[in-house]
Structure formats: C-alpha cells, structure tokens
N, C-alpha and C positions, 0 to 999 in steps of 0.2 A: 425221225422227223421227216417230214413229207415235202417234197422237191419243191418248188413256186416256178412255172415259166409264165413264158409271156407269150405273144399271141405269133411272133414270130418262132421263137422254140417250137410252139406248136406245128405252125402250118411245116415246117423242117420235116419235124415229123409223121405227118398225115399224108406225104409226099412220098416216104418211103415204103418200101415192098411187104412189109409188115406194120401198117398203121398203130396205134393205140387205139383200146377202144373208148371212146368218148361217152360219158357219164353227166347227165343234166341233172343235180340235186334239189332243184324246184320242183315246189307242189305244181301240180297236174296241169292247173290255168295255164302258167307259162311256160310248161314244154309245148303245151298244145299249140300257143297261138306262135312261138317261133324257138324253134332250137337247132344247134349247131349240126350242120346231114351228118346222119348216120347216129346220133347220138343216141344213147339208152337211157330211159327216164328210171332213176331211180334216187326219191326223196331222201333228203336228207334224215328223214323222221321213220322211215322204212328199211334202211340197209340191214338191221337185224331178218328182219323180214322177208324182205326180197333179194340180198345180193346172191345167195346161194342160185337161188334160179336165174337170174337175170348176169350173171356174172359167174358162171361157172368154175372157169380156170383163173385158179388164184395165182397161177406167173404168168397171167397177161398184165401186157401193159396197158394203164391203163392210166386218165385224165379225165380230172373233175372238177367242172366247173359251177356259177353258178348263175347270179345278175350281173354283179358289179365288183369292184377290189372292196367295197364296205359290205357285200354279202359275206357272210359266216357260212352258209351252206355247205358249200363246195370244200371249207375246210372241216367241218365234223362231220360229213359224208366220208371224207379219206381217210379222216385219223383212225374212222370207226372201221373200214377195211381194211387198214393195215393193222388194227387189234385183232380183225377176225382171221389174217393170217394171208390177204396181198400181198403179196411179196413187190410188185411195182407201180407203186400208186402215186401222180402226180397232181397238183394244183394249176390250173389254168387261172390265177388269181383274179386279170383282168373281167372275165368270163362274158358272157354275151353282149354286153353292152359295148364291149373292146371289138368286139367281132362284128358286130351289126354298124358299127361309127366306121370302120373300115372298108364297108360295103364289099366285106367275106357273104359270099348265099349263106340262108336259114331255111330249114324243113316248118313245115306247118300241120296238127295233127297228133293224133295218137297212133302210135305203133301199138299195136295189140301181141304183147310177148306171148309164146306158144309156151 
C-alpha cells in the first residue's frame, strides 16, 4: 500500500538534506502551465514507459501527485511504480491544487529530460 501525506508531510520533507523527488502524473497541458519546483513529469498513462529513464533509482524517495484529492492520477502512477519495483513511493493526495490555494511557488514549462 502506498503512504497518503499531506502538503505539510511534504514541505517536512523537501526541507531536508535529502528531498524526494517530486512526480507530476498529469498529461503534459498541466505540468506545462504550473507544477510543484523541481518536479518530473511523468503521466499517469506512461510510467510503463518512461519511469526507467525519468526515475532511475528505484530506492529513491519519491512523491506523487496529481490535481486534486478527486484526481486518480497520482494514485495509479504510484501503485504502477511500486509493481515495477520502487521500493519508496508516496501520495501527495491533496496535489497541486492544495499547493497553489496555499500560495506554495509553481514552475511553469517543460523540462526537456536528457
């Protein structure tokens, strides 16, 4: 079963010496126009596909969010990492909409993964 925090749990964690790295399961439109700094786009509907490259090391930590606590994304994004063998995979349930109502900054854009 895959952890649930809250946006507090979070920022805890993004504080310390060793972040998580942060996972936006939304299609492309809305990583582009706002997503959580630093975070790595990787859809919901691609993890078969891109987590190897985009997510290397499967004992990172890591957090997955997505819209809202009624988005699904962010929970069959994780479930589908920790089948392929994540070993620390969390939910950000709230996911950006908790983040942006809290007036937490948002990146804007594509990161073009190497």
């Amino acid at each position: 079963m895959t952890a649930i925090i809250d946006r507090h749990m979070l920022q805890d964690r993004l504080s310390r010496a060793n972040p998580p790295l942060l996972v936006e399961a939304l299609p492309e439109k809305y990583f582009a126009d706002a997503h959580l700094p630093s975070a790595i786009h990787l859809p919901h509907d691609a993890v078969d596909a891109l987590a190897a490259q985009r997510l290397p090391e499967r004992n990172a930590d890591i957090v997955v969010y997505c819209a809202n606590r009624n988005c699904q994304n962010s929970h069959i994004a994780a479930r589908r990492l920790a089948q392929l063998g994540y070993t620390s995979v969390s939910v950000y349930a709230d996911g950006k909409q908790d983040w942006m109502e809290a007036g937490l900054p948002v990146e804007s854009g594509m990161v073009v993964a190497e």
